[in-house]
C-alpha positions as CSV (number, residue, x, y, z in Angstrom):
1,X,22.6,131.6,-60.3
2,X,24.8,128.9,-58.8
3,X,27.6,130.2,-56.3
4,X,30.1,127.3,-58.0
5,X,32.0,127.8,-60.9
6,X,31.7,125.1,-63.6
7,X,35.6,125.5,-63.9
8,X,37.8,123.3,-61.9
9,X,40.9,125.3,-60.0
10,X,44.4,123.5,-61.6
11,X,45.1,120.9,-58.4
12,X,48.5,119.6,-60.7
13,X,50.9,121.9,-57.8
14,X,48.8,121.1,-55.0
15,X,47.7,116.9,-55.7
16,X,48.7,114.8,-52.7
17,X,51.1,111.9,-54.0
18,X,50.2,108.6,-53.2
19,X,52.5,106.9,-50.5
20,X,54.6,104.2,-53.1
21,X,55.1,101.7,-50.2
22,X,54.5,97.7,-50.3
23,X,52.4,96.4,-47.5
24,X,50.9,93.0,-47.1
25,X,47.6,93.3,-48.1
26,X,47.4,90.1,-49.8
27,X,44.2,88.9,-49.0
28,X,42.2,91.3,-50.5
29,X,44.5,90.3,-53.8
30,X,43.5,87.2,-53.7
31,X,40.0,87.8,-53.6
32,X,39.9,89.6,-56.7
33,X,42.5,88.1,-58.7
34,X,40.1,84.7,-58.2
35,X,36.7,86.7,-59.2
36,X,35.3,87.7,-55.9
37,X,34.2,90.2,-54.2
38,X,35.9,91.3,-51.5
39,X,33.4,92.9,-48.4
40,X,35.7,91.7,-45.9
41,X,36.9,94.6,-42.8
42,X,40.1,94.0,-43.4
43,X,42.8,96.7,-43.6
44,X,40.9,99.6,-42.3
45,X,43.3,101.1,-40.6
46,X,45.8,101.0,-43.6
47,X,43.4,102.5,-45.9
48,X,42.6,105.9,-43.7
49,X,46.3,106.3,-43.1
50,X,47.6,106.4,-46.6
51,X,44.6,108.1,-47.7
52,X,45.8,110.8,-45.1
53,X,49.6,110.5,-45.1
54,X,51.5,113.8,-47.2
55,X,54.7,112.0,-47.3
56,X,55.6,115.4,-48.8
57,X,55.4,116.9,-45.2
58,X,57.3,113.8,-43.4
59,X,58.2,110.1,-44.2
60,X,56.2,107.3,-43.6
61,X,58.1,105.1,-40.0
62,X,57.0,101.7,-39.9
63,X,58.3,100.0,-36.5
64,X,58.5,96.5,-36.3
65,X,57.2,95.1,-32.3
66,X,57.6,91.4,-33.4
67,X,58.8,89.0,-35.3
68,X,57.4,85.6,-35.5
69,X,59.0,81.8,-36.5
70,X,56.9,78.7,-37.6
71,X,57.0,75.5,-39.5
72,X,54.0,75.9,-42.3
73,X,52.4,74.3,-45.1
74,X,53.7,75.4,-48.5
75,X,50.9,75.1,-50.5
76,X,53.4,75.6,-53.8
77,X,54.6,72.0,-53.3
78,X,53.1,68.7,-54.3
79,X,53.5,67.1,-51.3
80,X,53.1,70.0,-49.0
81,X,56.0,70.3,-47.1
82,X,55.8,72.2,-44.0
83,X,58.6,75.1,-44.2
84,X,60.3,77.6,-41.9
85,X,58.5,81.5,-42.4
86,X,58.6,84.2,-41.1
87,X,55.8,86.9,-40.3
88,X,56.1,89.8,-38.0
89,X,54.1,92.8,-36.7
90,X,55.1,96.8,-37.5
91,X,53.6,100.2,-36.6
92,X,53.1,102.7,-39.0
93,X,53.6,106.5,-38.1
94,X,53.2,109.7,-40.4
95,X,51.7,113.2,-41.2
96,X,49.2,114.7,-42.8
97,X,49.3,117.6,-45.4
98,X,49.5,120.4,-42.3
99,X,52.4,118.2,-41.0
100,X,50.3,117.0,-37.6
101,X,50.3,113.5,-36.7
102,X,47.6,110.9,-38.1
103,X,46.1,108.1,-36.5
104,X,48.8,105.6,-35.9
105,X,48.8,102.0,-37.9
106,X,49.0,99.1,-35.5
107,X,49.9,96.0,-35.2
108,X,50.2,95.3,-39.1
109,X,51.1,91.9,-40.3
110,X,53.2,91.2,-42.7
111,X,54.4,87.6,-43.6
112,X,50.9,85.7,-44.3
113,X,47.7,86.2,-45.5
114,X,44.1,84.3,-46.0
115,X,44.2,82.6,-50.0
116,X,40.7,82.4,-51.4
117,X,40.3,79.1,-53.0
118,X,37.3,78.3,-55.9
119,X,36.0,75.4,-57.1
120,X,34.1,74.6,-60.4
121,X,30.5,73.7,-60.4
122,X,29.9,71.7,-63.4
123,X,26.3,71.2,-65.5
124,X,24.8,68.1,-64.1
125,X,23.3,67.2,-67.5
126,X,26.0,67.9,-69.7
127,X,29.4,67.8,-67.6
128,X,30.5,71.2,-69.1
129,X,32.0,73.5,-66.3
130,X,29.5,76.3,-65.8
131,X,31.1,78.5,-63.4
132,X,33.7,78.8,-60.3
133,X,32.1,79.0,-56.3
134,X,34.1,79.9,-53.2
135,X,35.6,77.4,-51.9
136,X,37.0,78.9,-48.0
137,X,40.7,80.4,-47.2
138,X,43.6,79.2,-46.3
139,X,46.6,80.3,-44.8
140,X,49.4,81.2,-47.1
141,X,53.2,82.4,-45.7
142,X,55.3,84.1,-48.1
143,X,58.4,85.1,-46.1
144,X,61.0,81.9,-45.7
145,X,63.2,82.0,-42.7
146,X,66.7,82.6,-42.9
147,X,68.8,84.8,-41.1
148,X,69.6,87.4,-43.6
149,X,65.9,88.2,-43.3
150,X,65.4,88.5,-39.7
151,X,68.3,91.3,-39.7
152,X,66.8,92.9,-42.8
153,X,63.5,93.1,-41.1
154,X,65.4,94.5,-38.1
155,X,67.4,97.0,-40.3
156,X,64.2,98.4,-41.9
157,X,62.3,99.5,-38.6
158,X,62.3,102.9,-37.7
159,X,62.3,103.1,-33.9
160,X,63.5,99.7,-32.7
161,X,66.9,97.7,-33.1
162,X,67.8,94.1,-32.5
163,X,67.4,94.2,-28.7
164,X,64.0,95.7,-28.1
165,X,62.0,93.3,-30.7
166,X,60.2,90.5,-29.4
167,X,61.5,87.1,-31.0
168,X,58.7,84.4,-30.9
169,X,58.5,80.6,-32.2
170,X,55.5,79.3,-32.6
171,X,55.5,75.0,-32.6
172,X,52.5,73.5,-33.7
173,X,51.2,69.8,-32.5
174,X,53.3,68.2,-35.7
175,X,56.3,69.3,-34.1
176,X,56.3,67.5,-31.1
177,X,58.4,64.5,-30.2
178,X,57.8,60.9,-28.0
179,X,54.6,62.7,-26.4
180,X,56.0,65.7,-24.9
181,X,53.1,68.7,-26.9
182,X,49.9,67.9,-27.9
183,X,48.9,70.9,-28.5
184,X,50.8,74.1,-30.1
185,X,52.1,76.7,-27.9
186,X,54.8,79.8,-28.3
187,X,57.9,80.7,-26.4
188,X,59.7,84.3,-26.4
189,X,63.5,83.8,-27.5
190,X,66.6,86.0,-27.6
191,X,67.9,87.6,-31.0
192,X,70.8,84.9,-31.2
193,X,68.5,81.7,-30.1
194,X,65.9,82.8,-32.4
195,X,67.8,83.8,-35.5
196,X,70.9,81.2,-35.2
197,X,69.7,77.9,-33.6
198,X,68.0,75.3,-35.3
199,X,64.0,75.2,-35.1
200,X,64.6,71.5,-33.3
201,X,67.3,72.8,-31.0
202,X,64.5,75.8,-30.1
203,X,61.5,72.9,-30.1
204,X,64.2,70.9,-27.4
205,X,64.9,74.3,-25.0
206,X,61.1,74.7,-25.5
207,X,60.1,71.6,-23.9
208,X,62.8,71.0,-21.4
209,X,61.8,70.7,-18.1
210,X,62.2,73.4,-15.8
211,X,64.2,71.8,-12.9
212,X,66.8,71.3,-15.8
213,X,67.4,74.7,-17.2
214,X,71.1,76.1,-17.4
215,X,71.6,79.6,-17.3
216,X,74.6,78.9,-19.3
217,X,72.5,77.0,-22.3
218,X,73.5,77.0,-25.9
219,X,73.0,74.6,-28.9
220,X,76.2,72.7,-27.9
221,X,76.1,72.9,-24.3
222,X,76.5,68.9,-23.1
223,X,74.2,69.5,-20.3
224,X,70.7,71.0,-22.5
225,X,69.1,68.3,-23.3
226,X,69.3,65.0,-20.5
C-alpha cells in the first residue's frame, strides 16, 4: 500500500500568484521569437526571485543605482542613425511566502538587450530557401532619451531619489571631435548636466582640459569651452 493519496489537496486558496511585473528580459525573446533555442545563463538571478517572491506577503522594491546616456545605432532606420538611449541598473528586493527576505536581484539592466539575427541558407542546386541559421547578436536600445524619462525612472525607484543615483554618459570613438578621443570612455554627471544639457555640451565638459575647469560651469557660461 502506497502512503500517498492519488487525490490531490485543493491548492486554489493557497497557489502563489505570479509577480505581474515587466522586466527587460529581451534577449531570451528574441531568441525564441527567431526559432532558437535559448541555452544562454542569462537572467538567473531573475528567475529564482520571482519564482520565490509572495508579493502577497510584501511588494516587490526595485531600486534603481544608475542610469546610463549614449549615442546608439537604431537598427529600425534605413540608414542607421545613431540615437540618444537610455539604460539603467535597479535592485530588486522582496519576500517569500513566510514573509523573510529572498536573495536580493542585482544589478538588473534595463534599457538594451542582445538581438539574435538569422540568415537563410538556400539549396545550392535549386536556389529555394531551405532553412534560417544564426547569424550572431547585436545590440539593440529600446529606451530613447528625453528628460521626462530620466525623472520617471527616478520616480519609480524604491529607495533612491534624484540625488543619490549615479548619472553616467558614455561617448563612443564616433563622437569625438578634431582628434581629441580615440577611444570611448564615460564620465559621472550631476542630475541637471546629465538630464538638461545637450549630449555635445556634455561631450565638450568631457574633454576639456583640466587646467580649464570652472567651478561655476554651465552650458552658457562664456568661459567653458576656450
Amino acid at each position: 500500500m502506497s502512503g500517498i493519496s492519488t487525490i490531490k489537496p485543493d491548492d486554489t486558496a493557497y497557489k502563489r500568484p505570479l509577480p505581474n511585473i515587466e522586466w527587460n528580459n529581451k534577449t531570451e525573446e528574441s531568441y525564441i521569437e527567431n526559432g532558437f533555442h535559448f541555452d544562454k545563463h542569462l537572467y538567473t538571478q531573475e528567475k529564482n526571485f520571482l519564482a520565490q517572491a509572495d508579493i502577497r506577503k510584501g511588494p516587490i522594491k526595485r531600486t534603481v543605482t544608475k542610469i546610463v546616456r549614449l549615442k546608439a545605432i537604431d537598427w529600425s532606420t534605413e540608414k542607421r542613425e545613431r540615437k540618444e538611449y537610455l539604460y539603467y541598473y535597479e535592485n530588486w528586493e522582496g519576500v517569500n511566502w513566510l514573509g523573510i527576505a529572498i536573495a536580493p536581484v542585482t544589478d538588473h539592466v534595463e534599457g538594451y538587450y542582445q538581438e539574435a539575427l538569422k540568415k537563410t541558407e538556400f539549396n545550392p542546386a535549386t536556389g529555394e530557401p531551405v532553412q534560417y541559421v544564426f547569424a550572431g547578436e547585436r545590440t539593440k536600445h529600446y529606451i530613447p532619451f528625453t528628460k521626462k524619462k530620466v525623472d520617471e525612472i527616478i520616480k519609480g525607484s524604491a529607495h533612491t531619489n534624484q540625488e543619490s543615483i549615479l548619472y553616467v554618459v558614455k561617448f563612443g570613438s564616433e563622437d569625438a571631435k578634431d582628434g581629441q578621443m580615440t577611444a570611448p570612455v564615460r564620465g559621472q554627471f550631476s542630475y541637471d548636466q546629465f538630464a538638461n544639457w545637450t549630449f555635445d555640451d556634455l561631450y565638450k565638459l568631457q574633454t576639456k582640459p583640466w587646467k580649464d575647469n570652472d567651478p561655476n560651469i554651465n552650458p552658457v557660461t562664456k568661459t567653458l569651452y576656450k
